[in-house]
C-alpha positions as CSV (number, residue, x, y, z in Angstrom):
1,X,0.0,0.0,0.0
2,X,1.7,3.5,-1.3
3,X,1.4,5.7,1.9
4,X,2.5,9.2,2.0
5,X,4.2,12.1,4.8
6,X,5.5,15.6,5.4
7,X,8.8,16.9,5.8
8,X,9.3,20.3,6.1
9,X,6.9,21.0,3.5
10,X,8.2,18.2,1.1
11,X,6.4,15.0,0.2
12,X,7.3,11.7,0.7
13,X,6.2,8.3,-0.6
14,X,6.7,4.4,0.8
15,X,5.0,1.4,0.0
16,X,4.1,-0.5,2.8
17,X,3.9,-4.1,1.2
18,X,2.0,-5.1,4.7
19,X,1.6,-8.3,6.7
20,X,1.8,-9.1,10.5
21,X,5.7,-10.1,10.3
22,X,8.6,-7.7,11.4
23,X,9.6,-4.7,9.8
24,X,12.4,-4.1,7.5
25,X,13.2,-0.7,6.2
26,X,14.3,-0.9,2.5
27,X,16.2,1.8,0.7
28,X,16.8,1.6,-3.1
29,X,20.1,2.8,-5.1
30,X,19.7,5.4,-8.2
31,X,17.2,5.1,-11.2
32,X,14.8,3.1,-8.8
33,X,12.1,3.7,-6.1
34,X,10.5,1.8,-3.5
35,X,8.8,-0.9,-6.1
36,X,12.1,-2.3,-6.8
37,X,12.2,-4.5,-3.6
38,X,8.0,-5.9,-4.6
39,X,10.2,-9.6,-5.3
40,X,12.3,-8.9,-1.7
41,X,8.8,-8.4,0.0
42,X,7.0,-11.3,-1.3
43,X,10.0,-13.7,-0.7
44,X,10.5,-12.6,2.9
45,X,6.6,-13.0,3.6
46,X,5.4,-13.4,6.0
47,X,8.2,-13.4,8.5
48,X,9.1,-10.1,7.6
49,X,7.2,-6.9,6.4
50,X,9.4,-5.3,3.6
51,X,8.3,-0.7,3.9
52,X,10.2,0.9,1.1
53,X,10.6,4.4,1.0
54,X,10.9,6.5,-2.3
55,X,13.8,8.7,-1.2
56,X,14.0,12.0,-2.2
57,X,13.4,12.8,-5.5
58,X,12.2,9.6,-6.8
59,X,9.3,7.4,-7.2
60,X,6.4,9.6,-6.0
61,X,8.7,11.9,-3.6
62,X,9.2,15.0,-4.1
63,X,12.4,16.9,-5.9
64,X,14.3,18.1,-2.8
65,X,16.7,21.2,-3.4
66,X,19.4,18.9,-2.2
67,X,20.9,15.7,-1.7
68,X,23.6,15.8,0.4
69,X,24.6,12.8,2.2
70,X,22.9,15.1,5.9
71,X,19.5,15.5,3.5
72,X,19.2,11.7,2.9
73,X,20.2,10.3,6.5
74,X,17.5,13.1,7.6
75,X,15.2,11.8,5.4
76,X,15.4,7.9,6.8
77,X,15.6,9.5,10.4
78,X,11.9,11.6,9.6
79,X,10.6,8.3,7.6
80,X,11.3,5.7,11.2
81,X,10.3,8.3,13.1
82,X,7.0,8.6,10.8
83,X,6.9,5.1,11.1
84,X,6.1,5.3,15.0
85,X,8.4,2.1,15.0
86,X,11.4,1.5,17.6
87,X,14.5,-0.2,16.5
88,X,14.6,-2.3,13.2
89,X,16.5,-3.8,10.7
90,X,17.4,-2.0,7.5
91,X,18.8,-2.4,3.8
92,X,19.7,-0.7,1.3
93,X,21.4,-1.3,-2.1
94,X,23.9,0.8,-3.8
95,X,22.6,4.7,-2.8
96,X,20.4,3.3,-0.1
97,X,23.2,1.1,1.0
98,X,25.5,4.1,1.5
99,X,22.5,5.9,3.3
100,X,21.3,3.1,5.8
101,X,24.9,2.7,6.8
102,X,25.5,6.3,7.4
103,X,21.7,6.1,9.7
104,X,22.9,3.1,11.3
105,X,26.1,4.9,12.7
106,X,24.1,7.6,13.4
107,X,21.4,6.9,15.2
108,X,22.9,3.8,17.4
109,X,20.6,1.7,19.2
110,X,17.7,2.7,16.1
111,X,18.9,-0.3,14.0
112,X,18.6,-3.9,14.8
113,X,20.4,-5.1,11.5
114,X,22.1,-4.1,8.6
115,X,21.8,-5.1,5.0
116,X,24.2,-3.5,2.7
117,X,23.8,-4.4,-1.2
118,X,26.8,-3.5,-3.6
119,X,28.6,-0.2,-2.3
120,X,32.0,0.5,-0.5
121,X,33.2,2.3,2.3
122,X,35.2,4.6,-0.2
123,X,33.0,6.0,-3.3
124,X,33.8,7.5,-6.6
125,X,30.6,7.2,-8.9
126,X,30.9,7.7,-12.7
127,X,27.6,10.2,-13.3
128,X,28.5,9.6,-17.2
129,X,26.0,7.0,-17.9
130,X,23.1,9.3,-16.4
131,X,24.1,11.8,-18.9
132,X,23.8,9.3,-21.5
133,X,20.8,8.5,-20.8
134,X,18.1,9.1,-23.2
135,X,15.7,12.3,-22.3
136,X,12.7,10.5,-23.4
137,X,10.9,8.8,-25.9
138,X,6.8,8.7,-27.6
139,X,6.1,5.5,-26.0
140,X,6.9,3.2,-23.2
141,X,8.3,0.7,-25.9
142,X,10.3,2.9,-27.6
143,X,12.0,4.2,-24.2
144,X,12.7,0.5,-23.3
145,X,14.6,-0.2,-26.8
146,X,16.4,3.5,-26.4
147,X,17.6,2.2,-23.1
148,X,18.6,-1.2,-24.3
149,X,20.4,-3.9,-21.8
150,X,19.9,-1.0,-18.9
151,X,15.9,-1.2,-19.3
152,X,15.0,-4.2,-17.1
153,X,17.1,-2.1,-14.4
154,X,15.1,1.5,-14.9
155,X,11.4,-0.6,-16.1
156,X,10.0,0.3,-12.5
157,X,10.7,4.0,-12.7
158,X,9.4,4.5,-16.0
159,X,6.5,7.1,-16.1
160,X,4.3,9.2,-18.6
161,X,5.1,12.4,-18.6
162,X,3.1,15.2,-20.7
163,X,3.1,13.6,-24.4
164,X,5.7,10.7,-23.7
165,X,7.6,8.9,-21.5
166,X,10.3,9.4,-19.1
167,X,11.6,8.5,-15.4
168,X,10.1,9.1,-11.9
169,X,13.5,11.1,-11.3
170,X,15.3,14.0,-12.4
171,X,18.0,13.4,-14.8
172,X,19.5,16.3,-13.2
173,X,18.9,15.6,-9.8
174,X,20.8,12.1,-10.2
175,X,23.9,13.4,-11.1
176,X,24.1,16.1,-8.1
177,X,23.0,12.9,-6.0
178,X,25.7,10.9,-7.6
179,X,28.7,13.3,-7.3
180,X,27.8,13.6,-3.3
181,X,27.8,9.9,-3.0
182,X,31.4,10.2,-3.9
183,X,34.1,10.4,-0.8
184,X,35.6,8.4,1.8
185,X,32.9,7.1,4.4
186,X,35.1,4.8,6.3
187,X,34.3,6.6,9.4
188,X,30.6,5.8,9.0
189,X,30.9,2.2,8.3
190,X,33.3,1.1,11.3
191,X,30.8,3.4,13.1
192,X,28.3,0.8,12.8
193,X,27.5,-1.4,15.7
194,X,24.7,-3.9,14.7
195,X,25.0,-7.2,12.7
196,X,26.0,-6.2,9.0
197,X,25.5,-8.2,5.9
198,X,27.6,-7.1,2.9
199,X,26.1,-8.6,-0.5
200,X,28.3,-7.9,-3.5
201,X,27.5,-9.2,-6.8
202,X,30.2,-11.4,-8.0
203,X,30.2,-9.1,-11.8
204,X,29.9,-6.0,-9.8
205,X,31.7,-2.9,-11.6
206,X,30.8,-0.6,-8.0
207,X,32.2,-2.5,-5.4
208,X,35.8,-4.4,-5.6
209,X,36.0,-7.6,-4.1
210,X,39.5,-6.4,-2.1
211,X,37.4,-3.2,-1.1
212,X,34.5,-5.5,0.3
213,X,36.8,-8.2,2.3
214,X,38.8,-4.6,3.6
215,X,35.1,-3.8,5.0
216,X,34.9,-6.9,6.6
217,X,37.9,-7.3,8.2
218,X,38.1,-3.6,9.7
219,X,34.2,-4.3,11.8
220,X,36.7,-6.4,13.5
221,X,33.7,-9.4,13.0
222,X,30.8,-6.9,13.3
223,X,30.1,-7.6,9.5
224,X,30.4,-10.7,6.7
225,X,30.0,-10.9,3.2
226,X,28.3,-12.6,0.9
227,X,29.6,-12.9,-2.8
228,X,26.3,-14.0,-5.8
229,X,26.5,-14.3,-9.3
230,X,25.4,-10.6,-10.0
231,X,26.4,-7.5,-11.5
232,X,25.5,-4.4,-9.2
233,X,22.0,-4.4,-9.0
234,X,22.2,-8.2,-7.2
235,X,18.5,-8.2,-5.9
236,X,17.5,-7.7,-9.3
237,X,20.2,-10.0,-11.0
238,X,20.3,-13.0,-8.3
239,X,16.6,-12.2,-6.6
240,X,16.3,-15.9,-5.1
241,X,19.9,-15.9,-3.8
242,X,19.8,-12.5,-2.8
243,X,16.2,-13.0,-0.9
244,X,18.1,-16.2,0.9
245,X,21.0,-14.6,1.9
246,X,18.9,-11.9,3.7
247,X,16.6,-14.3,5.5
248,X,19.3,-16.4,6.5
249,X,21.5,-13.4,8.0
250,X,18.4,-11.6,9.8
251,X,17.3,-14.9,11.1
252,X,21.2,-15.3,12.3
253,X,21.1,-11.7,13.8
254,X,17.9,-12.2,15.8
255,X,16.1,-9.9,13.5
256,X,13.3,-12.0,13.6
């Protein structure tokens, strides 16, 4: 159920995919919005009850005037609070991974357990391929062939808009997001002090299998890693494996 609330005079959407089992906040990476975890929520049912937020400037949010690393971590802090929920477990993938990590060291004691899907403690994002991307097209079709072997990655963010079709973000928007993603974050991650899984995909050009064991090793235990046969996007690429890997790990952390 798409559910909606105010922060400081912006609008933000979640989807709620409901259930009586315990909540996990999800947090999607660039060109997506809260529909990209529908699979996640119906494989974790109904142990778990999957809310997805559409962060800022995606989905059915609003366009924010920024998106700082602050803006986002604000944004996850209003959406819990919102929520009326106490502590829970949280992923993220890629964007969202960055920002559920930076919540969880910052709000201690508010996260039970951490998910992180496909992104390092150290960030340098390549904003090239948004500006290749194409503006628009006439139709829905015509938009999925102009965005060839990246369409099943962008198909739930796809909208009409006026006389065509475009995306439920700002082209615009995305790359300011991406180029302050970019910058060391190490303090943030060994910050954390829940249970941590770290998913990389196996194919992943975002995070470096020598960068993810590094993560591991420096939370000193407080984190493990789980390698798939996946590019970046590894709940899209690997959705079964992925889906086990999380259940396994939150069952393990005493999530559930």
């Amino acid at each position: 159920m798409r559910e909606f609330f105010v922060v400081n005079g912006r609008r933000l959407s979640y989807l709620d995919f409901g259930g009586p089992g315990v909540p996990l906040l999800a947090f999607h990476g660039h060109y997506n919005e809260a529909s990209a975890f529908a699979p996640l929520a119906e494989a974790l049912a109904p142990r778990w009850r999957v809310i997805a937020l559409d962060q800022r400037g995606h989905g059915e949010s609003d366009r924010a005037a920024g998106y700082e690393r602050d803006d986002y971590v604000a944004d996850i802090a209003a959406f819990h609070r919102h929520l009326d929920l106490g502590p829970v477990a949280v992923a993220g993938h890629s964007l969202g991974g960055l920002n559920a990590y930076q919540y969880a060291a910052r709000h201690p004691g508010r996260v039970t357990a951490l998910i992180v899907e496909d992104i390092g403690a150290v960030v340098d994002c390549d904003w090239s391929f948004t500006e290749r991307l194409p503006r628009g097209a006439p139709s829905r079709p015509e938009l999925i062939a102009a965005l060839g072997p990246a369409a099943p990655y962008l198909e739930c963010s796809l909208r009409r808009s006026g006389d065509g079709w475009g995306y439920s973000f700002g082209l615009e928007d995305t790359v300011r997001s991406q180029q302050a993603l970019n910058g060391d974050h190490w303090d943030d991650w060994t910050g954390v002090s829940c249970p941590t899984l770290l998913v990389r995909g196996g194919r992943s050009d975002e995070l470096a299998a020598d960068h993810a064991r590094a993560m591991v090793a420096r939370r000193h235990g407080g984190a493990e890693l789980v390698e798939l046969p996946a590019g970046h996007v590894v709940h899209h690429d690997a959705p079964a494996q992925f889906a086990d890997a999380v259940r396994d790990f939150l069952v393990r952390s005493g999530a559930s």
